[in-house]
Predicted model as a PDB file, atoms N, CA, C, CB and O in Angstrom, pLDDT in the B-factor column:
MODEL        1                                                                  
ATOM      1  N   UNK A   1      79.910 -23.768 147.435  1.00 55.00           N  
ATOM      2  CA  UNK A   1      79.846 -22.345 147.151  1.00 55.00           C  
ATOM      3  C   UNK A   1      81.076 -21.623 147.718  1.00 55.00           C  
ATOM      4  CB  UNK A   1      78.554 -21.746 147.730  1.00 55.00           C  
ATOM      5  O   UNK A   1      81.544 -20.664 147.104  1.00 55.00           O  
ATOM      6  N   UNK A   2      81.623 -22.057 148.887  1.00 69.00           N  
ATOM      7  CA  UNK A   2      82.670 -21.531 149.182  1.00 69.00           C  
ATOM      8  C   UNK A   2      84.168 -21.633 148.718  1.00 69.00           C  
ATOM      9  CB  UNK A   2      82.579 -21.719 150.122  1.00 69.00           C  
ATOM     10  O   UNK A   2      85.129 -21.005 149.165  1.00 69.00           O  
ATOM     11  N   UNK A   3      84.136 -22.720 147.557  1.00 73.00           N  
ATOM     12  CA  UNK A   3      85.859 -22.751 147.189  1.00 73.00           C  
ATOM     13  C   UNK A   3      85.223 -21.784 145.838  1.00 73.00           C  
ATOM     14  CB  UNK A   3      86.950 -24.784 146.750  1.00 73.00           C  
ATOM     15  O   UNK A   3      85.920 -20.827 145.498  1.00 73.00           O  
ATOM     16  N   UNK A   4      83.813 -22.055 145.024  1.00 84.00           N  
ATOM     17  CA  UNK A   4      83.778 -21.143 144.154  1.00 84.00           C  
ATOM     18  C   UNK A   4      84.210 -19.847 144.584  1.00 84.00           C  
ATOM     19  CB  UNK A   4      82.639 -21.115 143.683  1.00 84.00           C  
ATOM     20  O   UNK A   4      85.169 -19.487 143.902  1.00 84.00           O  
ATOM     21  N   UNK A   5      83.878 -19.008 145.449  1.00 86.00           N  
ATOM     22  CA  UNK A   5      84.098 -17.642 146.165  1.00 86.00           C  
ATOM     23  C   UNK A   5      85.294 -17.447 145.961  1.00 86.00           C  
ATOM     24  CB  UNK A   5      83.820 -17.496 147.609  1.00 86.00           C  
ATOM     25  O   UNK A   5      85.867 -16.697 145.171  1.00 86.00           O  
ATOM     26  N   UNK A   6      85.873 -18.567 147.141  1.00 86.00           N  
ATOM     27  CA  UNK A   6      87.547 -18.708 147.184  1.00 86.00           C  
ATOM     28  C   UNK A   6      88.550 -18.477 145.910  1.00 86.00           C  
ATOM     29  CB  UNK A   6      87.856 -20.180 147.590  1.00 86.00           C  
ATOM     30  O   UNK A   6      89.550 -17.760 145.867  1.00 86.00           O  
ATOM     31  N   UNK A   7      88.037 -19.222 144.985  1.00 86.00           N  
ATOM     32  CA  UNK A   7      89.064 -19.444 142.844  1.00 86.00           C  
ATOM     33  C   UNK A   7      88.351 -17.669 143.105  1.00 86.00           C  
ATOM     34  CB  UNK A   7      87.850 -21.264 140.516  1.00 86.00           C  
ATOM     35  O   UNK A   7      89.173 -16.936 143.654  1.00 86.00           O  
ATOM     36  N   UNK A   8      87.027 -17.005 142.784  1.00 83.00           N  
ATOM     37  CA  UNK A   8      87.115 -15.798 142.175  1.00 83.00           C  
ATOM     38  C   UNK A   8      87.907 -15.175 142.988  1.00 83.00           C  
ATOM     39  CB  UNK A   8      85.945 -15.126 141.915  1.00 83.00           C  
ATOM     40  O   UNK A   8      88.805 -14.560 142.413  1.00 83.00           O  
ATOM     41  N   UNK A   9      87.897 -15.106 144.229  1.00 84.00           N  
ATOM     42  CA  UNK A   9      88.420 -14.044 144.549  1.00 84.00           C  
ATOM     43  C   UNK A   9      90.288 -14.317 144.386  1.00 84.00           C  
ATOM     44  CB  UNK A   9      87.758 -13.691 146.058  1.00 84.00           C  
ATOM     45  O   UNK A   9      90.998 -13.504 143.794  1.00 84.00           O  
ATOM     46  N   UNK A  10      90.655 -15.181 144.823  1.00 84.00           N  
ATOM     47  CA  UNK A  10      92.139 -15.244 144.043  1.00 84.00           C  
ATOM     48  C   UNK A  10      92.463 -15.480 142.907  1.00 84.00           C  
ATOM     49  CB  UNK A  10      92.872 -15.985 144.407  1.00 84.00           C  
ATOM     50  O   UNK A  10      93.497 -16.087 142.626  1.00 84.00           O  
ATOM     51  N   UNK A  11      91.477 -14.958 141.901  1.00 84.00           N  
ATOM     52  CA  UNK A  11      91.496 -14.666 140.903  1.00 84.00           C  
ATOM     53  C   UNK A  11      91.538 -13.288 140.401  1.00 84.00           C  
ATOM     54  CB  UNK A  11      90.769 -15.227 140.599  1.00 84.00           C  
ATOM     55  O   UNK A  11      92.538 -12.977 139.754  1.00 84.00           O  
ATOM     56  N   UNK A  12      90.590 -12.377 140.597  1.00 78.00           N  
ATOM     57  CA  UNK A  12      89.887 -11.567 140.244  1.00 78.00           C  
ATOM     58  C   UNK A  12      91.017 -10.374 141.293  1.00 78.00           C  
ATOM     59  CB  UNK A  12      88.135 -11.950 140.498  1.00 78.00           C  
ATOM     60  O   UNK A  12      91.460  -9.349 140.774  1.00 78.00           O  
ATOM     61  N   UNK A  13      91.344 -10.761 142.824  1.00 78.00           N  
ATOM     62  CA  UNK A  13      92.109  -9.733 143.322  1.00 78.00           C  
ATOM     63  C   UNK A  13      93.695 -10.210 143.612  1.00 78.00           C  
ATOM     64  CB  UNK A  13      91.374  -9.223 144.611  1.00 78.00           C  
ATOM     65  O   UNK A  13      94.676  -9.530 143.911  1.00 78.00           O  
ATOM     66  N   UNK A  14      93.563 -11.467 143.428  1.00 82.00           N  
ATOM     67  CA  UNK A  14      95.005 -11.542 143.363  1.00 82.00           C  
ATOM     68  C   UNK A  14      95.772 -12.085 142.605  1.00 82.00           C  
ATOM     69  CB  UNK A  14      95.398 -11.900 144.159  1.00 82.00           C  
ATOM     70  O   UNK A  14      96.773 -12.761 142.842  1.00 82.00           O  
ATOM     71  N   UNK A  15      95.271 -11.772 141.602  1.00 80.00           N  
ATOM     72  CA  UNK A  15      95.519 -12.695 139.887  1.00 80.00           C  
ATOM     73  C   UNK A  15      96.326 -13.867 140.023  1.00 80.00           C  
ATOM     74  CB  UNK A  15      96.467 -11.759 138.575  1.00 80.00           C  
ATOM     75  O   UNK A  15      97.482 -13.940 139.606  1.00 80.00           O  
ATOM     76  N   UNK A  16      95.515 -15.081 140.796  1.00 87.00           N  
ATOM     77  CA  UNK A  16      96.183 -16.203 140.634  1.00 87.00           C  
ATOM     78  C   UNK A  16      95.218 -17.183 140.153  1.00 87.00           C  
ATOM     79  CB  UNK A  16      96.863 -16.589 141.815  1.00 87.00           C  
ATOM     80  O   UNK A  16      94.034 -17.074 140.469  1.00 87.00           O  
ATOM     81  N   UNK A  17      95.642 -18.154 139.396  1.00 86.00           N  
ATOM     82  CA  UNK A  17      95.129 -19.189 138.525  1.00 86.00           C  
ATOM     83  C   UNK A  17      94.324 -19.998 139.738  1.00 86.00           C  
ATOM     84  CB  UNK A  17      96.414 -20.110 137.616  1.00 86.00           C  
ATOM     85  O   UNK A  17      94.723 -19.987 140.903  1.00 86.00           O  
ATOM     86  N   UNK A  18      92.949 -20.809 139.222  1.00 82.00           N  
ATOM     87  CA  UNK A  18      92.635 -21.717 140.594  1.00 82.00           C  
ATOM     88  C   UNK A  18      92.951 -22.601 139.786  1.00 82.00           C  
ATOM     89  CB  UNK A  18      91.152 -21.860 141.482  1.00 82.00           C  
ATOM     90  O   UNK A  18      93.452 -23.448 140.524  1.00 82.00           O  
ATOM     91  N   UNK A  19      93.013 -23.080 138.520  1.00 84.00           N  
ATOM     92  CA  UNK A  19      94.235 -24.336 137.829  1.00 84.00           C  
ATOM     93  C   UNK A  19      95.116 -24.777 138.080  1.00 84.00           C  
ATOM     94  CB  UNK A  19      94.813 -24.277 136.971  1.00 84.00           C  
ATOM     95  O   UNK A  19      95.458 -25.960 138.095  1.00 84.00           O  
ATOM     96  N   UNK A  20      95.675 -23.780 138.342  1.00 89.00           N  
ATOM     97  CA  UNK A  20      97.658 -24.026 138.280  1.00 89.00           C  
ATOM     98  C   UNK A  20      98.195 -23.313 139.687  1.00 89.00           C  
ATOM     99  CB  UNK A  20      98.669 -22.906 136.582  1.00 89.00           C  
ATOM    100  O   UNK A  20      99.392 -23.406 139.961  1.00 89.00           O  
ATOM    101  N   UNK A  21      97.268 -22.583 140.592  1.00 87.00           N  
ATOM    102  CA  UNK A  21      97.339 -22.057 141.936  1.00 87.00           C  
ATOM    103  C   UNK A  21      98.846 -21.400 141.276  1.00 87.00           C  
ATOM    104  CB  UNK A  21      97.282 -23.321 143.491  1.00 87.00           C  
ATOM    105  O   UNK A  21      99.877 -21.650 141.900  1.00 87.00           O  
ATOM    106  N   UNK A  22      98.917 -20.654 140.142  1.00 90.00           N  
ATOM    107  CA  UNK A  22     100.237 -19.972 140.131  1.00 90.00           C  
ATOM    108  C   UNK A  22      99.512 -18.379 139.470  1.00 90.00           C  
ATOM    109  CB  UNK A  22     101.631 -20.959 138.969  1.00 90.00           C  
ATOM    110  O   UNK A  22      98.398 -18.267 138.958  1.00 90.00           O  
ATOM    111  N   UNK A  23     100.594 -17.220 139.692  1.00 88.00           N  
ATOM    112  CA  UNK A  23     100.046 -15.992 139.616  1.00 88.00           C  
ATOM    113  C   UNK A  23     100.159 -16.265 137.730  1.00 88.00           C  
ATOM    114  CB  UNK A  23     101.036 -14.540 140.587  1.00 88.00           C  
ATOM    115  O   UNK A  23     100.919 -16.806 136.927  1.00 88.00           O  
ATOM    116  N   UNK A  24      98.902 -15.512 137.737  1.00 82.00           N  
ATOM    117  CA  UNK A  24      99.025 -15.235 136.117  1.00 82.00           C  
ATOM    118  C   UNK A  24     100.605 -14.093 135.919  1.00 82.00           C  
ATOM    119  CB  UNK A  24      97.195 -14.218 135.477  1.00 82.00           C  
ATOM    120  O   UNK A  24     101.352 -13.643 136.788  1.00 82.00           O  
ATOM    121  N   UNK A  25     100.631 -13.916 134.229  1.00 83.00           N  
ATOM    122  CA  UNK A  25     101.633 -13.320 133.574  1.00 83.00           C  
ATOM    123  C   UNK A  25     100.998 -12.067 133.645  1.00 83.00           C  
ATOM    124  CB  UNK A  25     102.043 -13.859 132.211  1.00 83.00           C  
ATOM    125  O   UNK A  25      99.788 -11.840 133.638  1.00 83.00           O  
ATOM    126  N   UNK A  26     102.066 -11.168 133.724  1.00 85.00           N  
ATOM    127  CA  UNK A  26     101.981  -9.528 133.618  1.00 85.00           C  
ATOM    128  C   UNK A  26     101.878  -8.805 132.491  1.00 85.00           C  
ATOM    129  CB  UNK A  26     103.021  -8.937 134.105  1.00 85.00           C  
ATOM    130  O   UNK A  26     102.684  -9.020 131.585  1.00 85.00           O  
ATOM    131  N   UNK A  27     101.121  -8.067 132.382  1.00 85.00           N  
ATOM    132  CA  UNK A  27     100.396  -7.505 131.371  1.00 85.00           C  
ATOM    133  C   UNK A  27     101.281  -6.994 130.332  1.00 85.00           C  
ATOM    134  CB  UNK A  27      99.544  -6.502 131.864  1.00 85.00           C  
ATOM    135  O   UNK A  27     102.101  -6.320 130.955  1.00 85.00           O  
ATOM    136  N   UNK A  28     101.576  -6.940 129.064  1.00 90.00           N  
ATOM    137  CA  UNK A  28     102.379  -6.788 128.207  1.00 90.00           C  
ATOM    138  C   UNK A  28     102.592  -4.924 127.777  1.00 90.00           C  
ATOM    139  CB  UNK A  28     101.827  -7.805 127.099  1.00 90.00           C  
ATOM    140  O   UNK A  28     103.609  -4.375 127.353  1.00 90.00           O  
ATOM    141  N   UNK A  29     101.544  -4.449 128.012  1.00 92.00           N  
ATOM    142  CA  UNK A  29     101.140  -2.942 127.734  1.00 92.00           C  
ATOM    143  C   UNK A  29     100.263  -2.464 128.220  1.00 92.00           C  
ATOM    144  CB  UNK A  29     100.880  -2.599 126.657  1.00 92.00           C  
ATOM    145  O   UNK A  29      99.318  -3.240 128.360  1.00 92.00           O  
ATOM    146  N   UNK A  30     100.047  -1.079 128.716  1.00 94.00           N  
ATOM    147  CA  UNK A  30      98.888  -0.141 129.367  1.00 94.00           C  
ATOM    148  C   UNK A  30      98.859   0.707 128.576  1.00 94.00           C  
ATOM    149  CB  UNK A  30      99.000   0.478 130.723  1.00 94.00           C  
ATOM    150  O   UNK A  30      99.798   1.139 127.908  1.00 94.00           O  
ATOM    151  N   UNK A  31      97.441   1.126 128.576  1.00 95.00           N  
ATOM    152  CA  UNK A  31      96.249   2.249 128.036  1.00 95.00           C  
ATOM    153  C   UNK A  31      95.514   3.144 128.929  1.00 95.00           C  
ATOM    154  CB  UNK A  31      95.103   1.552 127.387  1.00 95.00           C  
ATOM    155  O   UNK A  31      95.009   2.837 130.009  1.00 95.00           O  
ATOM    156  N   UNK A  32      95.511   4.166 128.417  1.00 95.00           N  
ATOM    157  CA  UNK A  32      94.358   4.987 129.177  1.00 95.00           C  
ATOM    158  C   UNK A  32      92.953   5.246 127.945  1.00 95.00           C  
ATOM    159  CB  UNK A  32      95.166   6.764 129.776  1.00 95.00           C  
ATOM    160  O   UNK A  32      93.105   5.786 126.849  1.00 95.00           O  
ATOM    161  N   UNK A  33      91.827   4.782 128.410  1.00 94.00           N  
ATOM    162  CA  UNK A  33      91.175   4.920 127.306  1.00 94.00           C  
ATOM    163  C   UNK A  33      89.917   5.841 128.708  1.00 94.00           C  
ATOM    164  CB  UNK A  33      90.780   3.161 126.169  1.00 94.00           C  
ATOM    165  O   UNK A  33      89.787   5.753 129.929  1.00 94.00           O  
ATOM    166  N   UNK A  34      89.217   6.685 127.540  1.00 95.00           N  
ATOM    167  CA  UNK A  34      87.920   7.672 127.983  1.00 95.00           C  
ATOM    168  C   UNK A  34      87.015   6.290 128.673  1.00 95.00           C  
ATOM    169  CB  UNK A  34      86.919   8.691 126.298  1.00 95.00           C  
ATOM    170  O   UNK A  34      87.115   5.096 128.390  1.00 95.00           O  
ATOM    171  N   UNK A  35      86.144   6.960 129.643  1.00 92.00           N  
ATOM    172  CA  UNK A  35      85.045   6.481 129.924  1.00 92.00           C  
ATOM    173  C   UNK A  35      83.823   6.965 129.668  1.00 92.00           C  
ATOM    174  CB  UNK A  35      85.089   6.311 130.874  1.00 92.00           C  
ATOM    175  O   UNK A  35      83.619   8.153 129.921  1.00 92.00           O  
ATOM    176  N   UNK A  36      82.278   5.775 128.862  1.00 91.00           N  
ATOM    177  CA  UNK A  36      81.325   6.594 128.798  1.00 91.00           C  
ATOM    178  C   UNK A  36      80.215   7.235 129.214  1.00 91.00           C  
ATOM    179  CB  UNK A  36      81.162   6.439 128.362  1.00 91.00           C  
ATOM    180  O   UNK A  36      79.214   6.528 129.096  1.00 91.00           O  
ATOM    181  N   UNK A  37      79.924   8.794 129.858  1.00 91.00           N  
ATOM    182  CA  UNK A  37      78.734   8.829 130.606  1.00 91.00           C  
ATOM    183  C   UNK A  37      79.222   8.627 132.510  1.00 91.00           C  
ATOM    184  CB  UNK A  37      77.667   7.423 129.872  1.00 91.00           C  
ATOM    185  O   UNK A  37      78.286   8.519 133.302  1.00 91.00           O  
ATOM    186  N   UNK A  38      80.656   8.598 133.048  1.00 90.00           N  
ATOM    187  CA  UNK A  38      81.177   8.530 134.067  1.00 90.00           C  
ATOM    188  C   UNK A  38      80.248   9.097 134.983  1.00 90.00           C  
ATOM    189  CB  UNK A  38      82.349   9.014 134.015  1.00 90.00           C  
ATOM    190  O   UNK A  38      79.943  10.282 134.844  1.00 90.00           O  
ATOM    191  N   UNK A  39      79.772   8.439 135.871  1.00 90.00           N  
ATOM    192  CA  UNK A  39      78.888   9.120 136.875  1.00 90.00           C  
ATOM    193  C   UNK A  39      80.024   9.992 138.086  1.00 90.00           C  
ATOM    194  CB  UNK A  39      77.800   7.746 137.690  1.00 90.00           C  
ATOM    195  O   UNK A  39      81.242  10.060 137.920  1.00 90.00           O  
ATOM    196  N   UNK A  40      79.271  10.592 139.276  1.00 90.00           N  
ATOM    197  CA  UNK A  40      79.712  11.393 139.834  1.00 90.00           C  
ATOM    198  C   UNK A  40      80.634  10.840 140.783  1.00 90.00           C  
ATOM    199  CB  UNK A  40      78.841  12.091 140.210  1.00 90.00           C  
ATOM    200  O   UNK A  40      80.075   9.853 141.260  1.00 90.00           O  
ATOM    201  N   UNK A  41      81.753  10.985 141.287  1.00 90.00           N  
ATOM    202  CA  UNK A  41      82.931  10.191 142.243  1.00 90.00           C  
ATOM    203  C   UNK A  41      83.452   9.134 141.074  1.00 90.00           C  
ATOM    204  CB  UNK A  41      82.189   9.218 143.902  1.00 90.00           C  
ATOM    205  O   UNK A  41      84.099   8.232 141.607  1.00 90.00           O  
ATOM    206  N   UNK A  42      83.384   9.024 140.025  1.00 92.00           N  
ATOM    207  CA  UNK A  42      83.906   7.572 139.299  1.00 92.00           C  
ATOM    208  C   UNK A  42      85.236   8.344 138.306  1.00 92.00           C  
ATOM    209  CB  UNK A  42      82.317   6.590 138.062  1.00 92.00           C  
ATOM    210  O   UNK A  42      85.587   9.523 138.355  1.00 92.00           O  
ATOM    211  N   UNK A  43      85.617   7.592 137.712  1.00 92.00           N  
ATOM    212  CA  UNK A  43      86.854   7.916 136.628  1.00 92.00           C  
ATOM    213  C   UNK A  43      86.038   8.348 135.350  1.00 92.00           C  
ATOM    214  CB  UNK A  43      87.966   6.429 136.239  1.00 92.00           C  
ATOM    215  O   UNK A  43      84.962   7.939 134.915  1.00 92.00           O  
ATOM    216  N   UNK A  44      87.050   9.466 134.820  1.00 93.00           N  
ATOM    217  CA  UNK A  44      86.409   9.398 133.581  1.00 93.00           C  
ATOM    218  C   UNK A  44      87.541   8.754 132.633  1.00 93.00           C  
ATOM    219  CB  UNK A  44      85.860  10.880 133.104  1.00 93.00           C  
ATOM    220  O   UNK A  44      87.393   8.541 131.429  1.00 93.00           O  
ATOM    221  N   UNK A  45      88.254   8.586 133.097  1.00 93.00           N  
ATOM    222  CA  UNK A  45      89.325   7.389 132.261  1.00 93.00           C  
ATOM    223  C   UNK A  45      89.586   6.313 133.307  1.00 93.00           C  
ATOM    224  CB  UNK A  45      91.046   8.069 131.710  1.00 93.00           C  
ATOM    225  O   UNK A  45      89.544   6.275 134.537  1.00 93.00           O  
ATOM    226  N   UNK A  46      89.992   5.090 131.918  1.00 92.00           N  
ATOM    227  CA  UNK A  46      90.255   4.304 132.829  1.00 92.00           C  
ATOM    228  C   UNK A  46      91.718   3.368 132.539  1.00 92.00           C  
ATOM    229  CB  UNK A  46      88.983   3.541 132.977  1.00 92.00           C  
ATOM    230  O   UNK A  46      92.066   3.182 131.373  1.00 92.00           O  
ATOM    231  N   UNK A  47      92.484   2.836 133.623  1.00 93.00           N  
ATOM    232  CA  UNK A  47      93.588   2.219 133.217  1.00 93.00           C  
ATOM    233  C   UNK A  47      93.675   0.793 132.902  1.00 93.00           C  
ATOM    234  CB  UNK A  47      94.391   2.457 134.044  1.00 93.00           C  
ATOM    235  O   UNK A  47      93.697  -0.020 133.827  1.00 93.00           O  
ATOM    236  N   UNK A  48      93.741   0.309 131.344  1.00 93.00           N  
ATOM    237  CA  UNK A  48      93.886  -0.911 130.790  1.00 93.00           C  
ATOM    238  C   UNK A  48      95.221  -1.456 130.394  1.00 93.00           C  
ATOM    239  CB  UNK A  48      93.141  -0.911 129.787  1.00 93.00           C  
ATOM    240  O   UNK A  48      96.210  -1.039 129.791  1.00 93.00           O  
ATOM    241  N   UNK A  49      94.855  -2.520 130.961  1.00 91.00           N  
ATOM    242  CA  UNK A  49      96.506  -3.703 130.529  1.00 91.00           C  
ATOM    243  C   UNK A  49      96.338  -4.656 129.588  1.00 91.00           C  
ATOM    244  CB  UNK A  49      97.125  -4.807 131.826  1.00 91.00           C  
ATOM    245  O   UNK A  49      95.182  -5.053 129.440  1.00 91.00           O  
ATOM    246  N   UNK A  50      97.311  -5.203 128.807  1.00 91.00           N  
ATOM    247  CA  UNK A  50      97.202  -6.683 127.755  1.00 91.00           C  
ATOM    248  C   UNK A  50      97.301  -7.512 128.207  1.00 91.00           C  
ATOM    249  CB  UNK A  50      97.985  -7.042 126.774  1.00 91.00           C  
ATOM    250  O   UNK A  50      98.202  -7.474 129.045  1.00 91.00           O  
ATOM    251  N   UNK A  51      96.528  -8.932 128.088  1.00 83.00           N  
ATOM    252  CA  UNK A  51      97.224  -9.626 127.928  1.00 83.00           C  
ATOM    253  C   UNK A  51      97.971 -10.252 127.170  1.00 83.00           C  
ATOM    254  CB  UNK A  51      96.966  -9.921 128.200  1.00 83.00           C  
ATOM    255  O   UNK A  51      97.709 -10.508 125.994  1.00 83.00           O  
ATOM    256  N   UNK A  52      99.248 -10.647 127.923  1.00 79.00           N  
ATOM    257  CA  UNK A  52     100.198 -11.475 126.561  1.00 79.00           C  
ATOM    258  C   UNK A  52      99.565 -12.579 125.680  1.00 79.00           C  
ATOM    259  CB  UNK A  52     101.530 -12.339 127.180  1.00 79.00           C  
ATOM    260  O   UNK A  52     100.119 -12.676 124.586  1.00 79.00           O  
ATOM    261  N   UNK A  53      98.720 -13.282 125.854  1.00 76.00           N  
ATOM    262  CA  UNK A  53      98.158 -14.048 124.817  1.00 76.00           C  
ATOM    263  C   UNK A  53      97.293 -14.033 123.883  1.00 76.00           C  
ATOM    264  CB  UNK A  53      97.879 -14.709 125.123  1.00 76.00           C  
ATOM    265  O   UNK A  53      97.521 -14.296 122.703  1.00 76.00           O  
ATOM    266  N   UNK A  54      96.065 -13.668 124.444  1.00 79.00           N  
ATOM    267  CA  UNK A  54      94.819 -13.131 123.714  1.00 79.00           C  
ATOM    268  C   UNK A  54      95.318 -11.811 122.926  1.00 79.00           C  
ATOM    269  CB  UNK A  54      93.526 -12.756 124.840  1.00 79.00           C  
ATOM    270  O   UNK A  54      95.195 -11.666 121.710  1.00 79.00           O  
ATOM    271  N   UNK A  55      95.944 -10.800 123.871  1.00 80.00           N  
ATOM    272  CA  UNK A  55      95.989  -9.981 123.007  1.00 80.00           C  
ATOM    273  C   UNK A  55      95.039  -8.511 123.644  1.00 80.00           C  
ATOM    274  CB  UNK A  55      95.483 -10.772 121.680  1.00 80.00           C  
ATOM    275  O   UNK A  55      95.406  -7.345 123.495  1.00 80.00           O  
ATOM    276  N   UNK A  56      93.814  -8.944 124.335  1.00 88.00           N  
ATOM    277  CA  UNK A  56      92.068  -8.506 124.911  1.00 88.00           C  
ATOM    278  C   UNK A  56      93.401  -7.729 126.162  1.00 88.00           C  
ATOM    279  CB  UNK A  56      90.297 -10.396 125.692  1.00 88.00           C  
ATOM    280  O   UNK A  56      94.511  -7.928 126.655  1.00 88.00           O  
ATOM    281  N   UNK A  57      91.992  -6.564 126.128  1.00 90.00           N  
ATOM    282  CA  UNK A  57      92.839  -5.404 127.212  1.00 90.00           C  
ATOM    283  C   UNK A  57      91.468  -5.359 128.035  1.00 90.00           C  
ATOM    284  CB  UNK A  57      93.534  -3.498 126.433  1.00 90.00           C  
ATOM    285  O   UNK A  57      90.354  -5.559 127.550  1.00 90.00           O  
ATOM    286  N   UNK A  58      91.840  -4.969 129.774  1.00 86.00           N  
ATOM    287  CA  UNK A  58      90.872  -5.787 130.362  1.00 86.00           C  
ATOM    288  C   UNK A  58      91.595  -4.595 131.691  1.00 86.00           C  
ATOM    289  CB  UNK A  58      90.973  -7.895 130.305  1.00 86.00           C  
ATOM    290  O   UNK A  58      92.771  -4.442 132.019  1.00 86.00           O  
ATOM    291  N   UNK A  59      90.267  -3.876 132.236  1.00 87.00           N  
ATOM    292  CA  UNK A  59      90.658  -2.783 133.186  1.00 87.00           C  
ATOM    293  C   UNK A  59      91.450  -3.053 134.197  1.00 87.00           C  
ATOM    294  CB  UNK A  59      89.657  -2.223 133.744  1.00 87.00           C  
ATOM    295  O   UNK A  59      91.093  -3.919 134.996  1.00 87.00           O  
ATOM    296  N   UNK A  60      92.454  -2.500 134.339  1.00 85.00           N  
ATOM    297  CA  UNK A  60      93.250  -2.692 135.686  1.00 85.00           C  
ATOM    298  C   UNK A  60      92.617  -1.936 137.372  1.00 85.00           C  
ATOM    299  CB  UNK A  60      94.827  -1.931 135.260  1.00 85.00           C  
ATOM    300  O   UNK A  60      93.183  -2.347 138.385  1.00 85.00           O  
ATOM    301  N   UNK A  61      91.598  -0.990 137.516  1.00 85.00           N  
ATOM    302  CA  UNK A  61      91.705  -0.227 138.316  1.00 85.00           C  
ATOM    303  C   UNK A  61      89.916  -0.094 138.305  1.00 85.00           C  
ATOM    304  CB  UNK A  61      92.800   0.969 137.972  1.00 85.00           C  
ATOM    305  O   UNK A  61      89.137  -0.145 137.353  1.00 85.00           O  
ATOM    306  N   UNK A  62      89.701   0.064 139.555  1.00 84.00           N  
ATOM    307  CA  UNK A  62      87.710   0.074 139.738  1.00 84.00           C  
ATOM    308  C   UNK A  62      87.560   1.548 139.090  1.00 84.00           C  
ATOM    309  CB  UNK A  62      86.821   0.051 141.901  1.00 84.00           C  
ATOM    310  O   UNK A  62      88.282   2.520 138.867  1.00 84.00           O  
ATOM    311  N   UNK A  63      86.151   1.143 138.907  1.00 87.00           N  
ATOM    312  CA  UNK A  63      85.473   2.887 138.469  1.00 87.00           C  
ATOM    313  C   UNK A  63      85.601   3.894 139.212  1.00 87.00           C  
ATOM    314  CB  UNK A  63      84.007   3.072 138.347  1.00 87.00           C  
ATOM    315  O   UNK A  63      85.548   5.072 138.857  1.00 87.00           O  
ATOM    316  N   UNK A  64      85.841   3.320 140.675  1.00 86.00           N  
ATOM    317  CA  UNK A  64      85.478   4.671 141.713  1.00 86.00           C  
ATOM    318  C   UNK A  64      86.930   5.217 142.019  1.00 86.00           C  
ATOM    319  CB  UNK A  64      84.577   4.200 143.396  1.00 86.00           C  
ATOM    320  O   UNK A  64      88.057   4.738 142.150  1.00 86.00           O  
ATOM    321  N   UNK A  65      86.303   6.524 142.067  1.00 85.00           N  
ATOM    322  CA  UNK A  65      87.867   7.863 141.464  1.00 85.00           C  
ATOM    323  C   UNK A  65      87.881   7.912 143.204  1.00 85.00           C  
ATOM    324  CB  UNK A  65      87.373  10.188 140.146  1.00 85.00           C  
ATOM    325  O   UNK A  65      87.065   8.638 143.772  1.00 85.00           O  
ATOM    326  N   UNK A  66      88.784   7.155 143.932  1.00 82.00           N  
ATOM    327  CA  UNK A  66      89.594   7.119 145.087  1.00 82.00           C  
ATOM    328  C   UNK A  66      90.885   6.340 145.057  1.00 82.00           C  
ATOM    329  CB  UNK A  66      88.831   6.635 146.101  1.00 82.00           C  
ATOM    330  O   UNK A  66      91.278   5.441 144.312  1.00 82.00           O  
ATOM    331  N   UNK A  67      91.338   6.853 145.919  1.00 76.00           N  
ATOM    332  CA  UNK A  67      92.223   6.017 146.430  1.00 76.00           C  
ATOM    333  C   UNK A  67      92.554   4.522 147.410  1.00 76.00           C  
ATOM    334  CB  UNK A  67      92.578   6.757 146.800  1.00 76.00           C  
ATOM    335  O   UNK A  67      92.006   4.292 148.487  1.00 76.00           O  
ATOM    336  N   UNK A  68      93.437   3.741 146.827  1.00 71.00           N  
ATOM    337  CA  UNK A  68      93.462   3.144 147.711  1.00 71.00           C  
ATOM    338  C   UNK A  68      93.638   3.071 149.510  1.00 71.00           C  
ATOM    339  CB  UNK A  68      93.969   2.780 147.181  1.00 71.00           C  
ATOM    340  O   UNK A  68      94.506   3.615 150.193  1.00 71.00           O  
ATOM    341  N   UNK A  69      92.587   2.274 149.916  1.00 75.00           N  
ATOM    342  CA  UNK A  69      93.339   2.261 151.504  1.00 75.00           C  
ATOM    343  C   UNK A  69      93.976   1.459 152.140  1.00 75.00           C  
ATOM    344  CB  UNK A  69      92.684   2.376 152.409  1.00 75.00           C  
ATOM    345  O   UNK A  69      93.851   1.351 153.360  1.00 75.00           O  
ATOM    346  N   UNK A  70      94.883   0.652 151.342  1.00 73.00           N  
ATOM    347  CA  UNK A  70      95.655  -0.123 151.887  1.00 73.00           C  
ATOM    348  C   UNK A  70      96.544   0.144 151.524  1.00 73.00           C  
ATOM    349  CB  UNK A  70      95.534  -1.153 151.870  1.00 73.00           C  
ATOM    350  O   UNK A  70      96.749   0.647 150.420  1.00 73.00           O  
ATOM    351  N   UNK A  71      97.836  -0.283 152.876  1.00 71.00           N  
ATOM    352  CA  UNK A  71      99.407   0.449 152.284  1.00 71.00           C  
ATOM    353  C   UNK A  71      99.869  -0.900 151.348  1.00 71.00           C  
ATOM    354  CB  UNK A  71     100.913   0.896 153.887  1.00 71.00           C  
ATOM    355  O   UNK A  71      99.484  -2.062 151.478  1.00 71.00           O  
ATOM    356  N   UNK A  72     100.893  -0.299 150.296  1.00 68.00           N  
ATOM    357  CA  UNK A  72     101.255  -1.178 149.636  1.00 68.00           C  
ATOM    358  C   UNK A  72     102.335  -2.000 150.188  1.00 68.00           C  
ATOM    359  CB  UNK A  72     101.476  -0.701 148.583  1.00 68.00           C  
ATOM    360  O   UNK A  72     102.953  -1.433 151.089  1.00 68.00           O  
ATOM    361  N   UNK A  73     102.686  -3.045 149.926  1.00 65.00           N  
ATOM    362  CA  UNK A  73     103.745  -3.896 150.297  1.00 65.00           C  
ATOM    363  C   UNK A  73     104.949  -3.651 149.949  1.00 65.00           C  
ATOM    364  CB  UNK A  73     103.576  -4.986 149.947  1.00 65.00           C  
ATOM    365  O   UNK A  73     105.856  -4.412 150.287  1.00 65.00           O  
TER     366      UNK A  73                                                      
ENDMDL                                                                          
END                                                                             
């Protein structure tokens, strides 16, 4: 259970492959598309990226309308 944990989460937050332990490819294009029914503190838009292969646009950013608290690198 714990390398499963391990692949999602360097997956899911640090977009790296648990296949190929290499960072996935960068998103080809961004969208802002509406959100539906946005509850209270959340986005009512949200920011979507491509991917280069599929083509499938797939949210870049959580529902909840804050900011990050970590400094960036």
């Amino acid at each position: 259970a714990k390398f499963s944990a391990y692949n999602y989460h360097m997956q899911y937050f640090h977009r790296i492959a648990a296949s190929t332990a290499r960072p996935f490819s960068p998103h080809i294009a961004f969208r802002t598309t509406p959100r539906q029914r946005p509850g209270n503190l959340e986005r009512t838009y949200m920011l979507e990226g491509r991917y280069h292969r599929c083509a499938f646009w797939a949210p870049v950013q959580g529902v909840k309308d804050a900011n990050a608290k970590v400094k960036e690198l």
